[in-house]
FIKOLZA-1660 file (N, C-alpha, C; in steps of 0.1 Angstrom, whole numbers, plus 5000, padded with zeros to 4 digits):
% residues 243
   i   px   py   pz ch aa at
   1 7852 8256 9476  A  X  N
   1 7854 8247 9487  A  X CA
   1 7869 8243 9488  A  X  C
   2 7875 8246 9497  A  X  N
   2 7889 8243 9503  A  X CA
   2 7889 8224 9504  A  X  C
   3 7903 8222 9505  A  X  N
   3 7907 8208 9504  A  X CA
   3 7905 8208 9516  A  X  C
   4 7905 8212 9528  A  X  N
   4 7903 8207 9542  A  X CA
   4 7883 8203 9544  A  X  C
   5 7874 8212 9537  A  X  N
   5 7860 8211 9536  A  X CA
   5 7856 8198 9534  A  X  C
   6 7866 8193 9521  A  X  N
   6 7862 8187 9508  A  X CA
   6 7872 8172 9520  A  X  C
   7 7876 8172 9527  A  X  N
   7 7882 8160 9533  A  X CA
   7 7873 8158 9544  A  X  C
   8 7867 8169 9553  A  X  N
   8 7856 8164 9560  A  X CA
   8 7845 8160 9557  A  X  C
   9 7844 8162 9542  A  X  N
   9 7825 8158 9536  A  X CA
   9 7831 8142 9530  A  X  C
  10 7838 8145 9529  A  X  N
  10 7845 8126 9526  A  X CA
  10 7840 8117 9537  A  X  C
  11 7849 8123 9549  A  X  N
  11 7850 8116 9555  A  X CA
  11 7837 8113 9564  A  X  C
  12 7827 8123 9564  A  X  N
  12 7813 8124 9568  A  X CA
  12 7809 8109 9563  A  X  C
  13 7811 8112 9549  A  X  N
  13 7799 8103 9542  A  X CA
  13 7806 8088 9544  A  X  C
  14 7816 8088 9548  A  X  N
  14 7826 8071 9549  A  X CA
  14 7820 8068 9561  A  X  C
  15 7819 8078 9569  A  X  N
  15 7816 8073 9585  A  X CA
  15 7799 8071 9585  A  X  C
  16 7791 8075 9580  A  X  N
  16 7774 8073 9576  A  X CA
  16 7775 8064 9575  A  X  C
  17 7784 8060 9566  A  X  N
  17 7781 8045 9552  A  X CA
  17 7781 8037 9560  A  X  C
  18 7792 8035 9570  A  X  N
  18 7795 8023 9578  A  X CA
  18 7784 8022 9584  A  X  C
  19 7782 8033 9595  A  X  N
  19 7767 8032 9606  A  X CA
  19 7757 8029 9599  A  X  C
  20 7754 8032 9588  A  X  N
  20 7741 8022 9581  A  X CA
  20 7743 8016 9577  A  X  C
  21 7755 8007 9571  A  X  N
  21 7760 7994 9570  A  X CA
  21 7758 7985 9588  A  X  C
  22 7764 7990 9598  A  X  N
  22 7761 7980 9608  A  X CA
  22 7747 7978 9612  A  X  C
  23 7742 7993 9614  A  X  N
  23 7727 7991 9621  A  X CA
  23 7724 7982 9607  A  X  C
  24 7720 7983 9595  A  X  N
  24 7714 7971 9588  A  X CA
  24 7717 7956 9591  A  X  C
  25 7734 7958 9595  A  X  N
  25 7736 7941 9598  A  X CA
  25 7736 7939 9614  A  X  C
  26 7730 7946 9620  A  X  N
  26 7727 7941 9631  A  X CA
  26 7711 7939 9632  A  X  C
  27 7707 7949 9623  A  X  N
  27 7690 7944 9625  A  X CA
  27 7687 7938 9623  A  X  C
  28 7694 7925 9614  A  X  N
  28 7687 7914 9609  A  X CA
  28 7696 7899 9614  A  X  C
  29 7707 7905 9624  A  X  N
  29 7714 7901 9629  A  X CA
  29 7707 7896 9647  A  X  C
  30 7698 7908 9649  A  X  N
  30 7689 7907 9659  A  X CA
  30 7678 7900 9662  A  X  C
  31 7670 7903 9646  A  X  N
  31 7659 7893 9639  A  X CA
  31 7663 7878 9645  A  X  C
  32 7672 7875 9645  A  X  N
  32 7677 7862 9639  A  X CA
  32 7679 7858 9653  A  X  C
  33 7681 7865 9662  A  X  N
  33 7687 7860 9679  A  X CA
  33 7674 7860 9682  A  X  C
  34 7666 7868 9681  A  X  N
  34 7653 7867 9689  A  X CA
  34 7643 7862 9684  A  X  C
  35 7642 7851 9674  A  X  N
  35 7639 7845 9670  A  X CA
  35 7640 7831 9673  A  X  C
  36 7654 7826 9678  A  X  N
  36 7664 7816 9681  A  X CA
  36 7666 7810 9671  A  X  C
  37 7666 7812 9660  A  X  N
  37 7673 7810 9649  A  X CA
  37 7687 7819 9640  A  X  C
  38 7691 7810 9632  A  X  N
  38 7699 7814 9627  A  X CA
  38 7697 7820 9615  A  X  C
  39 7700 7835 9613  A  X  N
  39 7694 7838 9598  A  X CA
  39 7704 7832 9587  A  X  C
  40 7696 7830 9576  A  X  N
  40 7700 7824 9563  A  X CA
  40 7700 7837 9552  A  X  C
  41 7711 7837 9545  A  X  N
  41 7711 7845 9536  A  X CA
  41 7714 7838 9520  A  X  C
  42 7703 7840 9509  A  X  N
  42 7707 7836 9495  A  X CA
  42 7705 7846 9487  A  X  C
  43 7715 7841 9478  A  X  N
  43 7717 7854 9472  A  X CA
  43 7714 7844 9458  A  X  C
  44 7705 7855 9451  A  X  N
  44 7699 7851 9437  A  X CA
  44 7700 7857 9424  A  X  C
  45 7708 7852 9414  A  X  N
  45 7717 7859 9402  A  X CA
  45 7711 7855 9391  A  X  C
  46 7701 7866 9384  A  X  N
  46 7694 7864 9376  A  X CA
  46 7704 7863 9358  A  X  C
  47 7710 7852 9351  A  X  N
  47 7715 7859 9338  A  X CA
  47 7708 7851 9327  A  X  C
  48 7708 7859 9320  A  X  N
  48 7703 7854 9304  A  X CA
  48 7700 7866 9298  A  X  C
  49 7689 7866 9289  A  X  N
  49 7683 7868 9281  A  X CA
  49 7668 7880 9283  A  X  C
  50 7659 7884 9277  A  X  N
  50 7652 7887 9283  A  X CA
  50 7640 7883 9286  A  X  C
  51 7639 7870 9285  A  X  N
  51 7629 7860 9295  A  X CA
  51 7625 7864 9309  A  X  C
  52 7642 7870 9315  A  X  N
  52 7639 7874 9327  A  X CA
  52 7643 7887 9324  A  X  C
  53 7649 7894 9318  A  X  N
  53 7649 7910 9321  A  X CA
  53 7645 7920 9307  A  X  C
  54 7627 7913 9314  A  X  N
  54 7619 7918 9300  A  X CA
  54 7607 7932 9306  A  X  C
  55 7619 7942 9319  A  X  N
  55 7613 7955 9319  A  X CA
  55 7609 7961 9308  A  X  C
  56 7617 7961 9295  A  X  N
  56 7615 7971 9288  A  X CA
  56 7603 7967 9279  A  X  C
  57 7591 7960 9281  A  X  N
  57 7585 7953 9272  A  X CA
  57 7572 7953 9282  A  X  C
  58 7572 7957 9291  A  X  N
  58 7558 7957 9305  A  X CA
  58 7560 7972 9314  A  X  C
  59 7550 7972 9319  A  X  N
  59 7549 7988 9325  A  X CA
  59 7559 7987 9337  A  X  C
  60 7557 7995 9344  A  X  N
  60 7568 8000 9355  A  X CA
  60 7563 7992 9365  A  X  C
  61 7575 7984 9375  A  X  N
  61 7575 7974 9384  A  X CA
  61 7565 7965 9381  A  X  C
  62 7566 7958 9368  A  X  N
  62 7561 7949 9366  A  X CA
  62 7565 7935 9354  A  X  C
  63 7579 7939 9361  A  X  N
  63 7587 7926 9351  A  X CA
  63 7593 7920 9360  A  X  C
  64 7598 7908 9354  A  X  N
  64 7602 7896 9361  A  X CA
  64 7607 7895 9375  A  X  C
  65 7615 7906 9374  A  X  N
  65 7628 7912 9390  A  X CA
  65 7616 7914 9398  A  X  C
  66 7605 7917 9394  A  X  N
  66 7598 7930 9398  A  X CA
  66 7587 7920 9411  A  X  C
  67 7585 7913 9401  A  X  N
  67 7571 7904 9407  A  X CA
  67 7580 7891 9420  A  X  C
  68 7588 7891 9414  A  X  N
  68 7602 7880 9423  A  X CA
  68 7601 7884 9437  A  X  C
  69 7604 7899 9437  A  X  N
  69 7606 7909 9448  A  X CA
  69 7595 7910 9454  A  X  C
  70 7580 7908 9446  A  X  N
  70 7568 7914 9455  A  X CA
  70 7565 7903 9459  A  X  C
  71 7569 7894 9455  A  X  N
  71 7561 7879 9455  A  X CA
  71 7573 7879 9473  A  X  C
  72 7579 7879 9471  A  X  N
  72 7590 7880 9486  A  X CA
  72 7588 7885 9493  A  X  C
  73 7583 7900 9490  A  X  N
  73 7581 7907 9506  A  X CA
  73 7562 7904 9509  A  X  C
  74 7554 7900 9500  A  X  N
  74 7543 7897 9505  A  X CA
  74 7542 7883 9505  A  X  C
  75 7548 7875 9510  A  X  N
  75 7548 7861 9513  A  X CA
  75 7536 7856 9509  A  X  C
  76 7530 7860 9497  A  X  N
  76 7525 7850 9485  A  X CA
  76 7524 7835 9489  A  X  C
  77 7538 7831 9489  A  X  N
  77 7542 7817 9481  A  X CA
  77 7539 7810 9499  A  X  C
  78 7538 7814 9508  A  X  N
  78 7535 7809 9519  A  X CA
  78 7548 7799 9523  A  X  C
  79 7561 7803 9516  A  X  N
  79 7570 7794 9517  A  X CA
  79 7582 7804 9521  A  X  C
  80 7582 7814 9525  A  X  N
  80 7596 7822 9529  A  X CA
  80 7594 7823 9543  A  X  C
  81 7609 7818 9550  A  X  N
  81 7611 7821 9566  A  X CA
  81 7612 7831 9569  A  X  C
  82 7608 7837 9580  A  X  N
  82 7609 7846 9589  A  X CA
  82 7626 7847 9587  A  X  C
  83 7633 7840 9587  A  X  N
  83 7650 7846 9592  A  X CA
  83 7657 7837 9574  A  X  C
  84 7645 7843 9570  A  X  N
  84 7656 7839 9555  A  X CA
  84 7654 7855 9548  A  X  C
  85 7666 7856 9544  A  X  N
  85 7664 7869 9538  A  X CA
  85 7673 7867 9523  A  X  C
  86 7664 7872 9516  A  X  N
  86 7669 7869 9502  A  X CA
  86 7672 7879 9493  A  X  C
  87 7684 7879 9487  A  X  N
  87 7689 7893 9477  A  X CA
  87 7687 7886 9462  A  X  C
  88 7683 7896 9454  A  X  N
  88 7681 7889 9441  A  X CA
  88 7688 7904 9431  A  X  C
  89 7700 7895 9425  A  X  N
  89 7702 7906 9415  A  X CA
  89 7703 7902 9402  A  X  C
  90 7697 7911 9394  A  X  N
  90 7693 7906 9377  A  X CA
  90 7706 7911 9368  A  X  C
  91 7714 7903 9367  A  X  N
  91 7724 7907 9356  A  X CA
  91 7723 7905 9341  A  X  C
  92 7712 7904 9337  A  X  N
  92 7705 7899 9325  A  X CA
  92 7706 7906 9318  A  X  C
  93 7705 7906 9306  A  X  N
  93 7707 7917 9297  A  X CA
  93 7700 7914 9284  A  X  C
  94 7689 7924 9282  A  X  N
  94 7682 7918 9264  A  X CA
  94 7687 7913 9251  A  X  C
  95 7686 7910 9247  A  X  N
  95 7689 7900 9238  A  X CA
  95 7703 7895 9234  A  X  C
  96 7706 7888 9249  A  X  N
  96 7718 7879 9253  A  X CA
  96 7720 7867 9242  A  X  C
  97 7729 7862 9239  A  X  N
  97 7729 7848 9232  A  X CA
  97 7739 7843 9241  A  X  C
  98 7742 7830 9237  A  X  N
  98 7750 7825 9245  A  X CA
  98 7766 7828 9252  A  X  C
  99 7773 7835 9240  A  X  N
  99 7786 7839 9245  A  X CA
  99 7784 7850 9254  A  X  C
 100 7772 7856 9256  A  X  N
 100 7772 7869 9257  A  X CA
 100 7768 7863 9279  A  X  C
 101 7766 7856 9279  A  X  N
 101 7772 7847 9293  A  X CA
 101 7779 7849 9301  A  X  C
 102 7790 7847 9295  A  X  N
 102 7802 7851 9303  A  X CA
 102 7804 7860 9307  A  X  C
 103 7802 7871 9300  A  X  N
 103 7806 7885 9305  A  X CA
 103 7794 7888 9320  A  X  C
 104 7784 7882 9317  A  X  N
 104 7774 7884 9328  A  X CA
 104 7779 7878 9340  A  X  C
 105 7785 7863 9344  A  X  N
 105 7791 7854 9356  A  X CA
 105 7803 7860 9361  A  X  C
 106 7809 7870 9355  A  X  N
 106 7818 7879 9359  A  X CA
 106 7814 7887 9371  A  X  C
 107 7800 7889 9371  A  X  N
 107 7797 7897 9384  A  X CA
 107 7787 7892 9394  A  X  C
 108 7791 7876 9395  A  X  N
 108 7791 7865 9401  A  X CA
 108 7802 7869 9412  A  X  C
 109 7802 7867 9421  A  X  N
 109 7811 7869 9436  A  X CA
 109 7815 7852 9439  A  X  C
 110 7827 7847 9435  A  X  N
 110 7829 7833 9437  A  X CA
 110 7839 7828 9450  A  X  C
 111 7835 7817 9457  A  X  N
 111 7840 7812 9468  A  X CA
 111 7828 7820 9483  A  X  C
 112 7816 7823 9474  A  X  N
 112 7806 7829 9488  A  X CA
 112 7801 7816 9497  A  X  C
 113 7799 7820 9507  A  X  N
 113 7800 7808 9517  A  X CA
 113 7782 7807 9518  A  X  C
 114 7776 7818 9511  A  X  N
 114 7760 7820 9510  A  X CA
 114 7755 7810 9507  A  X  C
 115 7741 7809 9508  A  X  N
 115 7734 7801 9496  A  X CA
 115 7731 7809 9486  A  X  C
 116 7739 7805 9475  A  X  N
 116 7734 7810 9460  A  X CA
 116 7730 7804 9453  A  X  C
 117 7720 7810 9446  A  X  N
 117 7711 7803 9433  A  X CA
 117 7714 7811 9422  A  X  C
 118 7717 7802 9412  A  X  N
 118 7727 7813 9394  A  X CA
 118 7708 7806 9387  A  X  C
 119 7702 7818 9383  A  X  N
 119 7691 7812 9375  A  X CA
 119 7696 7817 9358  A  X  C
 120 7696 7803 9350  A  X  N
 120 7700 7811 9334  A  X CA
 120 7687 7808 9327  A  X  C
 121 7691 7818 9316  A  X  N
 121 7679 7815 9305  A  X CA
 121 7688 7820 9293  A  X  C
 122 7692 7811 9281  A  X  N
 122 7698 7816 9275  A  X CA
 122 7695 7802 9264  A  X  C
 123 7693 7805 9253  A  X  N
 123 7695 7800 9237  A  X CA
 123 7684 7806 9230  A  X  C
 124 7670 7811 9235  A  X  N
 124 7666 7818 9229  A  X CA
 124 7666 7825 9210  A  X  C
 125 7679 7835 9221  A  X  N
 125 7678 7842 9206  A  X CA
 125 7695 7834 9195  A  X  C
 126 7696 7826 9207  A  X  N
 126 7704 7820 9193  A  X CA
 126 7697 7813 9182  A  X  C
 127 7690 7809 9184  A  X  N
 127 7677 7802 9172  A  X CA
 127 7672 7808 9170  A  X  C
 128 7667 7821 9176  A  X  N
 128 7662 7832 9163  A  X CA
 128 7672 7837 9155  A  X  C
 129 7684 7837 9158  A  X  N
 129 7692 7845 9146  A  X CA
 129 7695 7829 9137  A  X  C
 130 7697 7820 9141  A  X  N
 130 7702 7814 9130  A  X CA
 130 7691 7807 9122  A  X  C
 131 7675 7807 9129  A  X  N
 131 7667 7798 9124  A  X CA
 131 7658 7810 9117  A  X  C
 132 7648 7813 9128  A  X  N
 132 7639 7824 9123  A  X CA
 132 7641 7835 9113  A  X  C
 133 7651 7842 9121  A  X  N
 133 7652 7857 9113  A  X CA
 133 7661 7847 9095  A  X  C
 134 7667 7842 9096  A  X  N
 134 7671 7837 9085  A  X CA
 134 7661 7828 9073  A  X  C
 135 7650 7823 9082  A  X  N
 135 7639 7817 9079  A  X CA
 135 7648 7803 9073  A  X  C
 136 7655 7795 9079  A  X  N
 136 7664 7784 9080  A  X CA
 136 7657 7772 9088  A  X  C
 137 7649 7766 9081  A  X  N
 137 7642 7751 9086  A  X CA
 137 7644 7742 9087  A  X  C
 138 7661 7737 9084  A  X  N
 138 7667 7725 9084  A  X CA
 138 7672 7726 9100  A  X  C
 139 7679 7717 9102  A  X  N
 139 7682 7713 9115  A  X CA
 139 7699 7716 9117  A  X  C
 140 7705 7718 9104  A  X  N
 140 7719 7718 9110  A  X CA
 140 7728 7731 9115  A  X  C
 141 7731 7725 9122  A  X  N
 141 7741 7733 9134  A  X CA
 141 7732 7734 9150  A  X  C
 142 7724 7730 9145  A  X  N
 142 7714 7728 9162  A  X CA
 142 7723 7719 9168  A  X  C
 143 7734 7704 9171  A  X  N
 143 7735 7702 9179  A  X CA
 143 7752 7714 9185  A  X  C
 144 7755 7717 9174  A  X  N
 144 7767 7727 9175  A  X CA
 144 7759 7735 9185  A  X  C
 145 7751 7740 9179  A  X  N
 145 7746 7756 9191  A  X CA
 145 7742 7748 9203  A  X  C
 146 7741 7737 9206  A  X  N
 146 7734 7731 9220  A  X CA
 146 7747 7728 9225  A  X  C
 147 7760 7723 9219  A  X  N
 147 7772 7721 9227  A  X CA
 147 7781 7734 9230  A  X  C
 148 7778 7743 9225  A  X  N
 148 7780 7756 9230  A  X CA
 148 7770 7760 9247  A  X  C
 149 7758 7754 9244  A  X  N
 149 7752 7757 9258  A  X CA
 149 7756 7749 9266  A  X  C
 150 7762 7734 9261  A  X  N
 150 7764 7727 9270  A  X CA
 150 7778 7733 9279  A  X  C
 151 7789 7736 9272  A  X  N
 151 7798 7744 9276  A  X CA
 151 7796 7756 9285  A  X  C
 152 7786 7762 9278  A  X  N
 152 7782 7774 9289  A  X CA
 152 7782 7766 9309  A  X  C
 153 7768 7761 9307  A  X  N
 153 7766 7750 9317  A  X CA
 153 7778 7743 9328  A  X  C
 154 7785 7739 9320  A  X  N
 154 7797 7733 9323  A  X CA
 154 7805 7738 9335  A  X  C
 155 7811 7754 9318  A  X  N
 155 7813 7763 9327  A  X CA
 155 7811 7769 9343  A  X  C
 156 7798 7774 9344  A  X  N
 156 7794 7779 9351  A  X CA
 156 7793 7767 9369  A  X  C
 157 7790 7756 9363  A  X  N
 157 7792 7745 9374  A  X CA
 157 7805 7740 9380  A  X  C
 158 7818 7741 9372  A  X  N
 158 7824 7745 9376  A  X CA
 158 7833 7758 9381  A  X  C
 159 7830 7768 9382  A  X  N
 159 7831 7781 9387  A  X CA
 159 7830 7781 9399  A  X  C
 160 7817 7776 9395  A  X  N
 160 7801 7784 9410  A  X CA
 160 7798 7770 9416  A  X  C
 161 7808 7759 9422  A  X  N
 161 7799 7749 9431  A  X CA
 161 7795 7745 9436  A  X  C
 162 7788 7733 9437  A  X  N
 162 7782 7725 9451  A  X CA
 162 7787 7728 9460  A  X  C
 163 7782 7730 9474  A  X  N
 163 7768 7730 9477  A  X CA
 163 7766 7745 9479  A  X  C
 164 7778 7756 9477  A  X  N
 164 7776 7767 9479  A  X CA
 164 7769 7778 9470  A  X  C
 165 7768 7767 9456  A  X  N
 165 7764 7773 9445  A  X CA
 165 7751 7763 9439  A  X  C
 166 7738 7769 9437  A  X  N
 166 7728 7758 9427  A  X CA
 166 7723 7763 9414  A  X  C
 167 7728 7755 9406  A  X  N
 167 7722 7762 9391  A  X CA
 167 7710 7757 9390  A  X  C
 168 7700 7766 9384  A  X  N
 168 7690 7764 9376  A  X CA
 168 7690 7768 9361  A  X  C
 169 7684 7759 9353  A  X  N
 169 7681 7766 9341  A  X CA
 169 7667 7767 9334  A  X  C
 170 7665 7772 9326  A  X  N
 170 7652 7774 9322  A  X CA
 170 7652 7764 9305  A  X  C
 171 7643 7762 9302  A  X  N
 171 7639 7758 9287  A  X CA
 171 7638 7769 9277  A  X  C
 172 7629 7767 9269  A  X  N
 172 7625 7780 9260  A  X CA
 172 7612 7772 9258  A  X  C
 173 7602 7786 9254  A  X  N
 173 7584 7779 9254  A  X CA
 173 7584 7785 9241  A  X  C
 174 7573 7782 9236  A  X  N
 174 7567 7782 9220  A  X CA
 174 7561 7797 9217  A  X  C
 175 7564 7804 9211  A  X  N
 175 7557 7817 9209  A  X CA
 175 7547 7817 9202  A  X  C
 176 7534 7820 9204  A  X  N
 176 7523 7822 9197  A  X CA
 176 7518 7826 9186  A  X  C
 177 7525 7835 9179  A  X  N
 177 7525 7834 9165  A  X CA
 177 7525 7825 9161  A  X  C
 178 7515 7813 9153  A  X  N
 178 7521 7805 9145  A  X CA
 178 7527 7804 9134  A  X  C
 179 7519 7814 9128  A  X  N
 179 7524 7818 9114  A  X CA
 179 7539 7820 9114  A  X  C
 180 7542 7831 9121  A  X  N
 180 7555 7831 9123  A  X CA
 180 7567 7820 9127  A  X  C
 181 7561 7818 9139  A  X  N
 181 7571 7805 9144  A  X CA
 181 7570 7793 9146  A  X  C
 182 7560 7783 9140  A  X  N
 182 7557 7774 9139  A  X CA
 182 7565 7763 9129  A  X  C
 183 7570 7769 9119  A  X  N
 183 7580 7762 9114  A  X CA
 183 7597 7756 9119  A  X  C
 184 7592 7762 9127  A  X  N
 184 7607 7766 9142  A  X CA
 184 7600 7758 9153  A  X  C
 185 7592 7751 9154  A  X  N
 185 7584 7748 9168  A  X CA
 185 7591 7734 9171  A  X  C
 186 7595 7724 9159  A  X  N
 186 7605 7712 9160  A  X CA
 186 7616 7714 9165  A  X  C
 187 7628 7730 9159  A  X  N
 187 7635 7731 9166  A  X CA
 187 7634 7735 9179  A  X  C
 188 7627 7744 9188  A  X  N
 188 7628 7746 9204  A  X CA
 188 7622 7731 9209  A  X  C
 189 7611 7723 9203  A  X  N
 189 7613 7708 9207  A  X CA
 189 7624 7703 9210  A  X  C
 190 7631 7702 9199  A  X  N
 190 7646 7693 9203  A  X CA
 190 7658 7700 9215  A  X  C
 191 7657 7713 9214  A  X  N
 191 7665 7717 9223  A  X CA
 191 7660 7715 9236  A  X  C
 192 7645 7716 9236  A  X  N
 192 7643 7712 9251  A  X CA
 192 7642 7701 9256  A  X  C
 193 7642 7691 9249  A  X  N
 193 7650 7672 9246  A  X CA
 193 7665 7677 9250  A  X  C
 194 7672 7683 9244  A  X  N
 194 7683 7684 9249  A  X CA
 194 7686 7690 9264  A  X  C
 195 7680 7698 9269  A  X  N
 195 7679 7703 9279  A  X CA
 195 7676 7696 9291  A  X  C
 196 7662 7687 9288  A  X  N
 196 7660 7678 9299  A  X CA
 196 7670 7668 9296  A  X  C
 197 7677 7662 9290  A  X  N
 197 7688 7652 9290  A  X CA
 197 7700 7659 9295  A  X  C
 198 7705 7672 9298  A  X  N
 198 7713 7671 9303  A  X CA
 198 7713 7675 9314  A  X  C
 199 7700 7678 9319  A  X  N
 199 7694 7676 9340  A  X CA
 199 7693 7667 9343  A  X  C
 200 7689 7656 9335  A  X  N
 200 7687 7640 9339  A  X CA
 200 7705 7633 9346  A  X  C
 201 7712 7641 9333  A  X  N
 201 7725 7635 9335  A  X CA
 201 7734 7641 9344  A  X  C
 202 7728 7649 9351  A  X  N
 202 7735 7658 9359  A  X CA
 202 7732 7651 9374  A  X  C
 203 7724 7640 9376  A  X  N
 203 7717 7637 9387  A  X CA
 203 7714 7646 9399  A  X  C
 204 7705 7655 9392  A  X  N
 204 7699 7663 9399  A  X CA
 204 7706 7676 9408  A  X  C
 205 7721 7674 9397  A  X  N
 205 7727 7685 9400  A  X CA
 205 7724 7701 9395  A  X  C
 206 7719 7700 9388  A  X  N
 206 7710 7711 9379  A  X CA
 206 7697 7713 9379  A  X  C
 207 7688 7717 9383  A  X  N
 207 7673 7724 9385  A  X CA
 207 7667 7728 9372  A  X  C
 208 7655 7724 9370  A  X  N
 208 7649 7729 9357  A  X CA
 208 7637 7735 9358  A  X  C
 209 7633 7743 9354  A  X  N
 209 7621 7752 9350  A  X CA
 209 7616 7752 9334  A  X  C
 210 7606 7743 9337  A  X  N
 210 7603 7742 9323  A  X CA
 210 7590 7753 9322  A  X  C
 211 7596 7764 9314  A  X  N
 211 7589 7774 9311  A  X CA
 211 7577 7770 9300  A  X  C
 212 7581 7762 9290  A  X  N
 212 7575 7761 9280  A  X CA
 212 7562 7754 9286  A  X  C
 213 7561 7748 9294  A  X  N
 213 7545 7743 9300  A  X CA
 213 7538 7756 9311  A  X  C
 214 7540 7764 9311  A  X  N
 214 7536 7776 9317  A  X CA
 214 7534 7793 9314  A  X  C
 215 7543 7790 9305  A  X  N
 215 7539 7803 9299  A  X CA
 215 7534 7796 9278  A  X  C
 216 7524 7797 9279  A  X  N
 216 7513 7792 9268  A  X CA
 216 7509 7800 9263  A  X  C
 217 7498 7807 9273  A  X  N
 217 7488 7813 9260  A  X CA
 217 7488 7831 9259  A  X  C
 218 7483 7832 9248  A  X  N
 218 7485 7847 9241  A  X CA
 218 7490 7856 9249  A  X  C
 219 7481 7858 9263  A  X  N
 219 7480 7865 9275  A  X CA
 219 7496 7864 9280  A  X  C
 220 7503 7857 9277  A  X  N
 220 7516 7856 9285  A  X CA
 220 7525 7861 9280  A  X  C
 221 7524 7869 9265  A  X  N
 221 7531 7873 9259  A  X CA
 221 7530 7888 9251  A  X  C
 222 7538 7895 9251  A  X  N
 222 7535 7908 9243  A  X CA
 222 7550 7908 9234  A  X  C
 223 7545 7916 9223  A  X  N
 223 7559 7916 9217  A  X CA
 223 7563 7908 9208  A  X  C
 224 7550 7900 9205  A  X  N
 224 7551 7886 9199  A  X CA
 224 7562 7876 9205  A  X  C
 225 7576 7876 9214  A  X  N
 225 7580 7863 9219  A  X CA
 225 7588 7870 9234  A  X  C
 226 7578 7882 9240  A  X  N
 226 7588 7885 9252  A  X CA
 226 7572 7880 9263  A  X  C
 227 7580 7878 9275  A  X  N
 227 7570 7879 9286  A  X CA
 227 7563 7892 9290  A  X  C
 228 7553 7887 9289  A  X  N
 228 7543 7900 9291  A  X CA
 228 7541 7898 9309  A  X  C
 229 7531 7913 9311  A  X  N
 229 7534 7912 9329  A  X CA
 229 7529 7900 9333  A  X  C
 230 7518 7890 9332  A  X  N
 230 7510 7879 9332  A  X CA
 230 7523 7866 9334  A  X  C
 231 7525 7865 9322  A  X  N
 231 7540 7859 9321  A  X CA
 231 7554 7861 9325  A  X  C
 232 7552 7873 9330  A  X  N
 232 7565 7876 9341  A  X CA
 232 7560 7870 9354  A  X  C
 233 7550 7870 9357  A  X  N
 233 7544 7866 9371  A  X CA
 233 7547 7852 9372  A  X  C
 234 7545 7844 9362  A  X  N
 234 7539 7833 9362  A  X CA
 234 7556 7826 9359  A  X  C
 235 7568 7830 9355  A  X  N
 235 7582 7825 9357  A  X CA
 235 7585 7831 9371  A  X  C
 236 7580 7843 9377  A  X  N
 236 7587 7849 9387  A  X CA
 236 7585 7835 9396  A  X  C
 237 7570 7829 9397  A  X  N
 237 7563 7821 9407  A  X CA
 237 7573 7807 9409  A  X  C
 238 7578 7804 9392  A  X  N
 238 7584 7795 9390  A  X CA
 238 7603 7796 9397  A  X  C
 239 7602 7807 9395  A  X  N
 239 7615 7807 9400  A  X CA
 239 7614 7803 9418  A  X  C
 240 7605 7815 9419  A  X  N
 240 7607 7810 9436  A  X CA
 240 7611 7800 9442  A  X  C
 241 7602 7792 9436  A  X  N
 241 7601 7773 9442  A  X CA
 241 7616 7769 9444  A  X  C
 242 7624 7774 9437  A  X  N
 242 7638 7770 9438  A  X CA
 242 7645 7779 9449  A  X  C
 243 7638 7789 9456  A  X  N
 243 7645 7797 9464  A  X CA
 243 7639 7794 9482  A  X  C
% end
């Protein structure tokens, strides 16, 4: 293929892009006039841990992203407008700990004039490495590892703000094993003590999803501490409410 070929199949596919770039923003650009409303667009940034991006642990289209999305286009929740249209993208990554954050909010788009929602889930596996897998039952360095999330938090609130930006965060819930993790069940206690005190003190600047009263029993879990499809449903449901 000659360079003159190889400059019109470029330029083919630049000129496509655009035309199904507009016809899309005009169709829903249309939606929205003939409707007599104004369409709303939020955009929804899934990061943490794999609480929420626990595909690899449930069968196919049936993890957390997954049920978010169906729960959206089959208006389920009896709560999505006709001229709201909602993008949800999962930047999550399996077994995230806390620093591992930042690299995720990087592909955060900042100064969007959207409504965005940043949903996190993140300490998790920091207390399984320093509590569990170490089998470590004392309490010290828990408030260290919680002012590291506090920082994360911080961070991210000021990055991503009011009123163009709303964080939510999640808790962490009890894993079923007792044998295994019950010795640990005081520590995810206190951190979610910590967690609700710092939504309280945020005056309602921060949104909470307390996971740990909803995802409970055996059925919501596979993997011994990942969300199983049951339990992907049942955070996806939780998230909505905030969207």
């Amino acid at each position: 293929m000659n360079r003159t070929n190889i400059i019109i199949l470029v330029g083919t596919f630049i000129f496509l892009s655009l035309i199904q770039h507009y016809i899309y923003k005009y169709k829903y650009s249309k939606e929205g006039m003939e409707s007599g409303k104004k369409q709303i667009i939020k955009n929804v940034y899934l990061i943490g841990d794999s609480i929420i991006k626990n595909d690899l642990y449930v069968s196919k289209e049936k993890s957390v992203e997954n049920h978010i999305n169906n729960l959206l286009k089959s208006n389920k929740t009896g709560e999505i407008d006709d001229n709201l249209r909602i993008n949800v993208n999962n930047l999550a990554v399996d077994n995230s700990v806390i620093n591992d954050i930042y690299d995720q909010i990087k592909f955060i788009p900042e100064d969007s004039k959207d409504t965005n929602i940043i949903i996190l889930s993140v300490g998790g596996n920091d207390i399984l490495r320093k509590y569990v897998y170490m089998y470590n039952t004392d309490f010290v360095g828990l408030t260290t590892l919680f002012n590291k999330y506090k920082e994360l938090v911080e961070r991210i609130k000021s990055r991503f703000p009011e009123p163009d930006y709303k964080l939510v965060i999640m808790n962490i819930y009890y894993p079923p094993d007792k044998q295994m993790f019950s010795p640990f069940y005081p520590h995810i206690k206190e951190w979610n003590k910590s967690i609700d005190n710092l939504v309280n003190k945020s005056n309602n600047d921060i949104g909470l999803i307390r996971i740990d009263e909803k995802i409970t029993d055996k059925e919501d879990f596979v993997n011994k501490i990942e969300p199983s499809e049951i339990g992907g449903e049942k955070i996806a449901r939780e998230i909505i409410q905030f969207l």
